[in-house]
PDB file of N, CA, C and O in Angstrom:
ATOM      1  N   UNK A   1       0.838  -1.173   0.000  1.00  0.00           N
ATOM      2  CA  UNK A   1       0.000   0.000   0.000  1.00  0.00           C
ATOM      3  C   UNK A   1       0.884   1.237   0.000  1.00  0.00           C
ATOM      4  O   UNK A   1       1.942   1.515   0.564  1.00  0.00           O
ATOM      5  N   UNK A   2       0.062   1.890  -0.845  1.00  0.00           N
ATOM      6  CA  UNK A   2       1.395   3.494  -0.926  1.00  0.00           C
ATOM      7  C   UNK A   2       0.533   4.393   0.256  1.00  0.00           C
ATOM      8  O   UNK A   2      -0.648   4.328   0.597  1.00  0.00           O
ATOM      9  N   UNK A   3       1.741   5.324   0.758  1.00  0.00           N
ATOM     10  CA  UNK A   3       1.556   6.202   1.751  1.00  0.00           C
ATOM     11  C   UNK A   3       1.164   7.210   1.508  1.00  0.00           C
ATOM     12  O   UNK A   3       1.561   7.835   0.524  1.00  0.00           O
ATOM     13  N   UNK A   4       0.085   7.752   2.510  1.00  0.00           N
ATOM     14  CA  UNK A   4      -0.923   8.959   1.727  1.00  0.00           C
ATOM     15  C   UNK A   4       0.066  10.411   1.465  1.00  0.00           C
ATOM     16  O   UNK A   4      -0.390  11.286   0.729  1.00  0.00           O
ATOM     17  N   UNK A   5       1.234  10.567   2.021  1.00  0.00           N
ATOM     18  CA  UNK A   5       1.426  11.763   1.063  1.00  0.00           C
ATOM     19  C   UNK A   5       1.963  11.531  -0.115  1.00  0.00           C
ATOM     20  O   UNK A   5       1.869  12.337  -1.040  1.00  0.00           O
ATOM     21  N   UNK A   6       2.731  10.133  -0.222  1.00  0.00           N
ATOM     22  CA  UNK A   6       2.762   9.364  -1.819  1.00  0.00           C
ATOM     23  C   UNK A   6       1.860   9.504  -2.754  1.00  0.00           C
ATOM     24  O   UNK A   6       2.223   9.441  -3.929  1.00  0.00           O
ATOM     25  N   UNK A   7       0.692   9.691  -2.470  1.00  0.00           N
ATOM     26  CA  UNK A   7      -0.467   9.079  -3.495  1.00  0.00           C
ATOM     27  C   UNK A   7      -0.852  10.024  -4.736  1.00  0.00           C
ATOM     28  O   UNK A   7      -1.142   9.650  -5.873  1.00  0.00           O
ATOM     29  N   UNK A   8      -0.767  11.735  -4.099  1.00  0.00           N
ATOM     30  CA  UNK A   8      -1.099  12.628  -5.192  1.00  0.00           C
ATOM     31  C   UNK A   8       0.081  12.974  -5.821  1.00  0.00           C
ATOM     32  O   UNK A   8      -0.272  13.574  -6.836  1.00  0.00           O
ATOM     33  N   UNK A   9       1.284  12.928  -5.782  1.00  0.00           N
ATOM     34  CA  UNK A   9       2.139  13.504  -6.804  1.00  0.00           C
ATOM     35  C   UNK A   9       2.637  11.668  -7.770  1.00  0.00           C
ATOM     36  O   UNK A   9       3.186  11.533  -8.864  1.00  0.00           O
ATOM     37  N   UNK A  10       2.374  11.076  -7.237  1.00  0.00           N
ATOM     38  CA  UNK A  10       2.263   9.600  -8.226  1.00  0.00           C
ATOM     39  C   UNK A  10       0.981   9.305  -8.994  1.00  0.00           C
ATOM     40  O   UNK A  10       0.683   8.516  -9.891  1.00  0.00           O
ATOM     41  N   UNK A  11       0.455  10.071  -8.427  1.00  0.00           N
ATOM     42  CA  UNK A  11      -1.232  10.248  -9.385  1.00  0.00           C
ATOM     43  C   UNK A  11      -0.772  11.369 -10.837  1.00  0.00           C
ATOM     44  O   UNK A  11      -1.012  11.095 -12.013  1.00  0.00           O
ATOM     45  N   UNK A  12       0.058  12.877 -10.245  1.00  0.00           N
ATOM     46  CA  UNK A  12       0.113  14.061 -11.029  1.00  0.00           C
ATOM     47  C   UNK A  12       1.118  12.967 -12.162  1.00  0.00           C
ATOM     48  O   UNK A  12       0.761  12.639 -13.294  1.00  0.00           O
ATOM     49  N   UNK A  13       2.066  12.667 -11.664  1.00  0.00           N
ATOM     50  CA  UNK A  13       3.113  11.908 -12.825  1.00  0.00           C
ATOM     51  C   UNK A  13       2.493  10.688 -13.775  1.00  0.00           C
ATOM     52  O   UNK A  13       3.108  10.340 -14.783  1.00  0.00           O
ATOM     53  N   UNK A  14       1.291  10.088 -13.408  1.00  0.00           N
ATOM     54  CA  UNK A  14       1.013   9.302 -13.583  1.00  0.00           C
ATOM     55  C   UNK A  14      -0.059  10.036 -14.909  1.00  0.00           C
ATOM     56  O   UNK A  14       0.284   9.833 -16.074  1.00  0.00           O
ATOM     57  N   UNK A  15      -1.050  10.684 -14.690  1.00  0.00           N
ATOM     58  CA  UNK A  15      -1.632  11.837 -15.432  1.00  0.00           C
ATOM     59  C   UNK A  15      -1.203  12.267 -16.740  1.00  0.00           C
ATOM     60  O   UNK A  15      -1.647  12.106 -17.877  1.00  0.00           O
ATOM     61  N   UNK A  16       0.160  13.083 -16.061  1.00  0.00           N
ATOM     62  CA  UNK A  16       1.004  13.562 -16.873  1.00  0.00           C
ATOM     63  C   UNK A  16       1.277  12.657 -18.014  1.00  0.00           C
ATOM     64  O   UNK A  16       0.945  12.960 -19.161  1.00  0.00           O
ATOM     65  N   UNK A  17       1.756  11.774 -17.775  1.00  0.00           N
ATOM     66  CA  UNK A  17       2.494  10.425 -18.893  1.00  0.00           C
ATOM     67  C   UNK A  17       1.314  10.040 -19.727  1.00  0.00           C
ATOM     68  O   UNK A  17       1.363   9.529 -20.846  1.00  0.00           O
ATOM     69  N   UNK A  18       0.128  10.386 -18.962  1.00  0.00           N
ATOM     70  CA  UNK A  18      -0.642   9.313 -20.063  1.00  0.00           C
ATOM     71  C   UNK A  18      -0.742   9.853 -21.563  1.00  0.00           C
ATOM     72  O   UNK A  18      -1.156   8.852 -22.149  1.00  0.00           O
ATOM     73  N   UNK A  19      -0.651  10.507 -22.188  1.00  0.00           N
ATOM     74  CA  UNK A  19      -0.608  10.947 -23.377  1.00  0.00           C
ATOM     75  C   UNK A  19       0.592  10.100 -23.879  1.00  0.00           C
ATOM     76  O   UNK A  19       0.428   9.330 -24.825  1.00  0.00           O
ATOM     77  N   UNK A  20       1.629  10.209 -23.352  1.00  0.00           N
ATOM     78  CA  UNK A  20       2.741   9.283 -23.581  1.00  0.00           C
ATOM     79  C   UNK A  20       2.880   7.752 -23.544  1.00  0.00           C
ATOM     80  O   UNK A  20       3.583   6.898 -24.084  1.00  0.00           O
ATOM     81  N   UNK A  21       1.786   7.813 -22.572  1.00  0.00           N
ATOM     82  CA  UNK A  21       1.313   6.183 -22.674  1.00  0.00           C
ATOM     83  C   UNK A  21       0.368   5.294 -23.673  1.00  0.00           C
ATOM     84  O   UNK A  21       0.219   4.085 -23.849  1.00  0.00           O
ATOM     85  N   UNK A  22      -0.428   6.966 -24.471  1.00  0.00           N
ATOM     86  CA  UNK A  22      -1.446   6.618 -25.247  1.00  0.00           C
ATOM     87  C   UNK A  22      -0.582   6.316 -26.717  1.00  0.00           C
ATOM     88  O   UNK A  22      -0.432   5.597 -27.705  1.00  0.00           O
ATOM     89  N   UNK A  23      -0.360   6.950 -26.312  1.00  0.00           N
ATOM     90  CA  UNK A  23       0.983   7.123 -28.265  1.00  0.00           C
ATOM     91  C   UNK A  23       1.214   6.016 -28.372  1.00  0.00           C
ATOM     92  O   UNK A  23       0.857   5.340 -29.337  1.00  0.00           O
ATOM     93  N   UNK A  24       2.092   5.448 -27.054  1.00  0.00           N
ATOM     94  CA  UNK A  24       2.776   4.242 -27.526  1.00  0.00           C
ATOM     95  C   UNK A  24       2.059   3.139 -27.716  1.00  0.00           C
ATOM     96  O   UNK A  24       2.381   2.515 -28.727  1.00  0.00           O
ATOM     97  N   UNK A  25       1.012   2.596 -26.952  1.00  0.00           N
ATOM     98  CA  UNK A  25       0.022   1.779 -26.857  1.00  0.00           C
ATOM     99  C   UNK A  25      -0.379   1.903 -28.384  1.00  0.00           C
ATOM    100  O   UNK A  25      -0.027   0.928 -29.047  1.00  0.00           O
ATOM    101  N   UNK A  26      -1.034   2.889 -29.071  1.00  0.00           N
ATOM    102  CA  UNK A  26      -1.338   3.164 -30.110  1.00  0.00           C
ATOM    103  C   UNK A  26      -0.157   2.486 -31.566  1.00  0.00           C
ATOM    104  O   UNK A  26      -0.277   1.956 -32.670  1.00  0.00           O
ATOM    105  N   UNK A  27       0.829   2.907 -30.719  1.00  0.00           N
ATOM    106  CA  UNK A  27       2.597   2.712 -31.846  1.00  0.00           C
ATOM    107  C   UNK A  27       2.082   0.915 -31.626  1.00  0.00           C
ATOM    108  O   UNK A  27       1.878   0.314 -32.680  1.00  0.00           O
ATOM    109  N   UNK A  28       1.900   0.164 -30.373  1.00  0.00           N
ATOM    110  CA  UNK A  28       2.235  -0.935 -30.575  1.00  0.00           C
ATOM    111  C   UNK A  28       1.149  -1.737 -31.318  1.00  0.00           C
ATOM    112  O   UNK A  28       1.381  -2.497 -32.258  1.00  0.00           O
ATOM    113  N   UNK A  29      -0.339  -1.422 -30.670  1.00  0.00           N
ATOM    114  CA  UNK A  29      -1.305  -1.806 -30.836  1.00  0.00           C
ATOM    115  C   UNK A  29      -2.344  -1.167 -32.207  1.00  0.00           C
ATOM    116  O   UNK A  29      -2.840  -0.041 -32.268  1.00  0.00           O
ATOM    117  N   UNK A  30      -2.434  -2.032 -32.992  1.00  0.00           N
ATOM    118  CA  UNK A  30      -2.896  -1.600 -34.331  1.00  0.00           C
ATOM    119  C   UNK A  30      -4.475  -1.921 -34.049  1.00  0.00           C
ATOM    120  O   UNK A  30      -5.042  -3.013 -34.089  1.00  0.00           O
ATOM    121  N   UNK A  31      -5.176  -0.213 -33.657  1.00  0.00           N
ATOM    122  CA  UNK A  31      -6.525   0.064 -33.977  1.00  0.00           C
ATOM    123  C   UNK A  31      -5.991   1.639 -34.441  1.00  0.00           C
ATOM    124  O   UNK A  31      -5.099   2.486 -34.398  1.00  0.00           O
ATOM    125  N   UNK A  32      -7.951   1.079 -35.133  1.00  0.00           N
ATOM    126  CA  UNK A  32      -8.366   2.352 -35.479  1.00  0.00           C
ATOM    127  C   UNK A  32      -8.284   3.460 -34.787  1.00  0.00           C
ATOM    128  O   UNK A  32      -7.600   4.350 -35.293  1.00  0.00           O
ATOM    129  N   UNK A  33      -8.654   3.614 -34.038  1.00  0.00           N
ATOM    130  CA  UNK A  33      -8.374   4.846 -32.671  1.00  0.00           C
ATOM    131  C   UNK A  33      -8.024   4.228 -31.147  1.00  0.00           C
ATOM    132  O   UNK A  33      -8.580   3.282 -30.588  1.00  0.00           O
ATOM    133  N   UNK A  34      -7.022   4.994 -30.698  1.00  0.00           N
ATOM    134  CA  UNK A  34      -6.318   4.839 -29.132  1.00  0.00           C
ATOM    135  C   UNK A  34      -7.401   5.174 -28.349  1.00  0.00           C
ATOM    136  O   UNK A  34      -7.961   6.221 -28.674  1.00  0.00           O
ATOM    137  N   UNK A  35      -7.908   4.498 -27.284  1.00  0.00           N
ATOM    138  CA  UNK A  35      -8.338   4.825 -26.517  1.00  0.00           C
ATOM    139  C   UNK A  35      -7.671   6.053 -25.408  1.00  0.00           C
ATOM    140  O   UNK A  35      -6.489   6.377 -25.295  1.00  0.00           O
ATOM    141  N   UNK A  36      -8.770   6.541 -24.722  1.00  0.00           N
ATOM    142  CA  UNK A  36      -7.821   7.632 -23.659  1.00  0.00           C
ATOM    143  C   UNK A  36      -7.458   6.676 -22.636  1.00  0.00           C
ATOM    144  O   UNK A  36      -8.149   5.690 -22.382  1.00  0.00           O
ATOM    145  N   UNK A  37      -6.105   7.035 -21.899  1.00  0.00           N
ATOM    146  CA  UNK A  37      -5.690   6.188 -20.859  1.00  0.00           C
ATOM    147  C   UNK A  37      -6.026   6.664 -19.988  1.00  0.00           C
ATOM    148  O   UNK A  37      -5.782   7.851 -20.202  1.00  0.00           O
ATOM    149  N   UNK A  38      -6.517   6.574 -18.931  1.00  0.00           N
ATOM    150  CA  UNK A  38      -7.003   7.251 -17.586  1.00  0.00           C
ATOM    151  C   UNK A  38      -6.800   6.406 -16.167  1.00  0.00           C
ATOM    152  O   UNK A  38      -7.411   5.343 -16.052  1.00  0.00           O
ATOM    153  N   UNK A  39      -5.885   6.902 -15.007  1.00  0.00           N
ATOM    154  CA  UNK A  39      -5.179   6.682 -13.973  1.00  0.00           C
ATOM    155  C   UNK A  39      -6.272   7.113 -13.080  1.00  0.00           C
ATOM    156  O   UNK A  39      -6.977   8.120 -13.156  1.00  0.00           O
ATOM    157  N   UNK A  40      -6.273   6.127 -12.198  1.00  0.00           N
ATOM    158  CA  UNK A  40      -7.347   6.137 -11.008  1.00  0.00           C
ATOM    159  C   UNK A  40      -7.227   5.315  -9.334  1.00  0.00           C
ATOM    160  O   UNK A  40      -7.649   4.211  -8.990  1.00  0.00           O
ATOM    161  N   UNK A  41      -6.794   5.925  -8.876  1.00  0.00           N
ATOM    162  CA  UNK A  41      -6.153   5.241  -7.198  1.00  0.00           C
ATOM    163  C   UNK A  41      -6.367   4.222  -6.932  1.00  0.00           C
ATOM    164  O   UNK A  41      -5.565   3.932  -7.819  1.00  0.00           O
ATOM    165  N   UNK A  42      -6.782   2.973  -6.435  1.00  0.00           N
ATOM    166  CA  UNK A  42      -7.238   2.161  -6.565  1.00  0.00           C
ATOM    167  C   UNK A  42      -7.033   1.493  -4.500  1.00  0.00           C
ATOM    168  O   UNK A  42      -6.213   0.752  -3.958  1.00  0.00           O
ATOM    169  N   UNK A  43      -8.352   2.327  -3.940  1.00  0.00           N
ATOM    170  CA  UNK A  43      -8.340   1.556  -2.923  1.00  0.00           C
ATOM    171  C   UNK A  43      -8.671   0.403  -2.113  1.00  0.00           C
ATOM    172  O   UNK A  43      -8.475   0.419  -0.898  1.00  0.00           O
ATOM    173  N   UNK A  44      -9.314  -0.907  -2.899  1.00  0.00           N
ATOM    174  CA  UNK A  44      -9.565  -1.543  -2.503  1.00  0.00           C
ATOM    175  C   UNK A  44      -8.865  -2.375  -1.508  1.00  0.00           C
ATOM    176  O   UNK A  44      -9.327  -2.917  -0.504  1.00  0.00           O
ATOM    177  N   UNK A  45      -7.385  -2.374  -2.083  1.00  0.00           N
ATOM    178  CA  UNK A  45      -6.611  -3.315  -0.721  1.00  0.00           C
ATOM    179  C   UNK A  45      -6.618  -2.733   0.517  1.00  0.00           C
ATOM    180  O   UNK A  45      -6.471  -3.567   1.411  1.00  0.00           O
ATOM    181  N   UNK A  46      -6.767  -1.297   0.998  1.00  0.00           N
ATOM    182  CA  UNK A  46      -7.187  -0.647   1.944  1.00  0.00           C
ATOM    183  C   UNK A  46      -8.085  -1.286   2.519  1.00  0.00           C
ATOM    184  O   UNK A  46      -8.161  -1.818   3.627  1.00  0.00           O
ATOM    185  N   UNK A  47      -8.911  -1.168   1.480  1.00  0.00           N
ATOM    186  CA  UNK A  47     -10.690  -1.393   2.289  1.00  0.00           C
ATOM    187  C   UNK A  47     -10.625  -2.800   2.741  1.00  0.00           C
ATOM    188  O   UNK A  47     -11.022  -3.060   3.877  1.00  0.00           O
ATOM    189  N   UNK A  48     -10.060  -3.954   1.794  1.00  0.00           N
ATOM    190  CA  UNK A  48     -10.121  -5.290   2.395  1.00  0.00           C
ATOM    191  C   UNK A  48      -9.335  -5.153   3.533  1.00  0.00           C
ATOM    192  O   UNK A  48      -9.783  -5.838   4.453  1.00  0.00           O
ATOM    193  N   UNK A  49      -8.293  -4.505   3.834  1.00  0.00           N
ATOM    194  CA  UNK A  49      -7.607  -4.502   4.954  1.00  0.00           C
ATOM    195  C   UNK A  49      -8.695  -4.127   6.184  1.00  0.00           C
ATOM    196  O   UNK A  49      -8.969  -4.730   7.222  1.00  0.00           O
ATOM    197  N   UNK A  50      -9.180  -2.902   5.630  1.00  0.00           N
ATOM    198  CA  UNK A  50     -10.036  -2.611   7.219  1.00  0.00           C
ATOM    199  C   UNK A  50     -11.290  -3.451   7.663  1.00  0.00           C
ATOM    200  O   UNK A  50     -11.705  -3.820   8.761  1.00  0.00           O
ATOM    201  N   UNK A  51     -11.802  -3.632   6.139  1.00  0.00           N
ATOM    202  CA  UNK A  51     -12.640  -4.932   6.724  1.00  0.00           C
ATOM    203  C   UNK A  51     -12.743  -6.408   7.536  1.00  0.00           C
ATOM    204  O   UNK A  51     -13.614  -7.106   8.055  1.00  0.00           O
ATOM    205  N   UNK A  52     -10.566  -6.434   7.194  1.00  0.00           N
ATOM    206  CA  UNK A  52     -10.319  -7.734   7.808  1.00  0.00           C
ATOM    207  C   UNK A  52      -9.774  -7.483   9.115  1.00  0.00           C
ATOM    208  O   UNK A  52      -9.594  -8.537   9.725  1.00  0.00           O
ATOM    209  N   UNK A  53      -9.467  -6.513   9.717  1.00  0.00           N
ATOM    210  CA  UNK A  53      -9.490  -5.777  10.830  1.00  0.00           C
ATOM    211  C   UNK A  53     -10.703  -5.834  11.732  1.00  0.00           C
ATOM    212  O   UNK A  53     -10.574  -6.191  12.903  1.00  0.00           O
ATOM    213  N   UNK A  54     -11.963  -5.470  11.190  1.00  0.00           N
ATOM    214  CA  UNK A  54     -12.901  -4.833  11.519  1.00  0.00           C
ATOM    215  C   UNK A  54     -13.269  -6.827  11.646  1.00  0.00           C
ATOM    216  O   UNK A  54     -13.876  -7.161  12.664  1.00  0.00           O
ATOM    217  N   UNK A  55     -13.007  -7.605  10.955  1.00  0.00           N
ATOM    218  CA  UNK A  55     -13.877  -8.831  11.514  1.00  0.00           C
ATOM    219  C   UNK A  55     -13.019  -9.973  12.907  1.00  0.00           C
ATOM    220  O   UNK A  55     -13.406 -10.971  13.515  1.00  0.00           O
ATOM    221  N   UNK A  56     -11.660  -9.107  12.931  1.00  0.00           N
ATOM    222  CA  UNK A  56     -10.907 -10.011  13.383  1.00  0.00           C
ATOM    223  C   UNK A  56     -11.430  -9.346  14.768  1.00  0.00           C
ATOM    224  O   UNK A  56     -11.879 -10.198  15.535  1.00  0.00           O
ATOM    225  N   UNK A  57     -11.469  -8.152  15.213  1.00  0.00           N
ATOM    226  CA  UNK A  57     -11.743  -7.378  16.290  1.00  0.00           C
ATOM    227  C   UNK A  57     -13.273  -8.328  16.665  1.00  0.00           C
ATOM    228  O   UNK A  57     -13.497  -8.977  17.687  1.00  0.00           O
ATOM    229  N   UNK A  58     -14.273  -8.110  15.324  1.00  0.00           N
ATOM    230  CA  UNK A  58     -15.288  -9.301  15.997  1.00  0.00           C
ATOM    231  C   UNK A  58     -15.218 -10.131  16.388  1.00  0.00           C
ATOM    232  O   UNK A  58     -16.101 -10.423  17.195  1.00  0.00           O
ATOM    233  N   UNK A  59     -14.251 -11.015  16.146  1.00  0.00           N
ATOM    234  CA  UNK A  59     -13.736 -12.661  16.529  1.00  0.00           C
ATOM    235  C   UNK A  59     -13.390 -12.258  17.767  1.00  0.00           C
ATOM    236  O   UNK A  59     -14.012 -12.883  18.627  1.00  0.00           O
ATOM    237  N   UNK A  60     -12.520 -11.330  18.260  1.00  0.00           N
ATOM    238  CA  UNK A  60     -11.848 -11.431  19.722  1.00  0.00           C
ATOM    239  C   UNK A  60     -13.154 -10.658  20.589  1.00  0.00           C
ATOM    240  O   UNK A  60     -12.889 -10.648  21.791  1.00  0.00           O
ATOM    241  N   UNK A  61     -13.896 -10.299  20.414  1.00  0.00           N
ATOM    242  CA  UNK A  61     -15.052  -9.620  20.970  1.00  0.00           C
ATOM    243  C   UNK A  61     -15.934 -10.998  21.066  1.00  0.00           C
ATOM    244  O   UNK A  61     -16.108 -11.272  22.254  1.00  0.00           O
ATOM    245  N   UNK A  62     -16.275 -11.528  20.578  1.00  0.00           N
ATOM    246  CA  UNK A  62     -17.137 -13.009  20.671  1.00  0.00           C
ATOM    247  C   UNK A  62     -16.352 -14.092  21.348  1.00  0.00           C
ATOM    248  O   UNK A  62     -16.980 -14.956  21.962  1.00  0.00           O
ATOM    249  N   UNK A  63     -14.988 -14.136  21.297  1.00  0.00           N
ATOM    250  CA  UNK A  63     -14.436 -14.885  22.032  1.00  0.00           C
ATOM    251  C   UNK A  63     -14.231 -14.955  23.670  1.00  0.00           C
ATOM    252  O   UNK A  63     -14.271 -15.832  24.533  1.00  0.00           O
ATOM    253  N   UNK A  64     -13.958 -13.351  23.602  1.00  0.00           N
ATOM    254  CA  UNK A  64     -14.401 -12.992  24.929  1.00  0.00           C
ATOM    255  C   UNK A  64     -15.617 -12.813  25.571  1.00  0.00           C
ATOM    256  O   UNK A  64     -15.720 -12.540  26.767  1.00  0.00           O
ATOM    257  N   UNK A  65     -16.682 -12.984  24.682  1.00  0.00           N
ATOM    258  CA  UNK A  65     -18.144 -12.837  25.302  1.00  0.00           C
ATOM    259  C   UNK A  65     -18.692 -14.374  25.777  1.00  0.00           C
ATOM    260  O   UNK A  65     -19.479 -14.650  26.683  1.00  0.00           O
ATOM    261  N   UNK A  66     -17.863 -15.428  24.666  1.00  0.00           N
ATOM    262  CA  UNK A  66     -18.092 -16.710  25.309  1.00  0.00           C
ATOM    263  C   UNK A  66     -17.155 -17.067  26.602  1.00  0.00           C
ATOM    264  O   UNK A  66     -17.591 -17.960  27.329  1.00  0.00           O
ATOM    265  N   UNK A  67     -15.895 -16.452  26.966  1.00  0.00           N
ATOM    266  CA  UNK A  67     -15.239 -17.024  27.881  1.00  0.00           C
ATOM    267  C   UNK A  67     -16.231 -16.579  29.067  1.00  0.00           C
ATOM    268  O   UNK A  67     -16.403 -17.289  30.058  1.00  0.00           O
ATOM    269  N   UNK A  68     -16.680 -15.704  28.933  1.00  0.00           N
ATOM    270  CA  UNK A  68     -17.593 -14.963  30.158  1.00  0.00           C
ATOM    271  C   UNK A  68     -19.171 -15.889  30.883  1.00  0.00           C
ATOM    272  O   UNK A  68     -19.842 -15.363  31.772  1.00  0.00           O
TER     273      UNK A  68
END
């Protein structure tokens, strides 16, 4: 996982290039028209993380409600 003050200037560079990314894609890949390339954060491993957090905390919360 990248670190949140990582995230927006690897987004700006990332942005930046895509025109450069479109060309070439285009140079390699023989269509009619290049699609636009478009860069987008992608937090899901976050979210599975907090969700698997958020169930493990349930497990030790039920575990302790049965020792009781």
């Amino acid at each position: 996982m990248l670190e949140e003050d990582k995230r927006a200037p690897l987004m700006d560079a990332l942005r930046h290039a895509a025109g450069f990314v479109r060309r070439e894609l285009g140079r390699k890949i023989d269509l009619r028209y290049t699609p636009e390339v478009l860069f987008e954060l992608d937090t899901n491993i976050e979210y599975a993380a907090y969700i698997d957090k958020l169930l493990k905390e349930s497990d030790k919360h039920a575990a302790t409600d049965d020792d009781a």
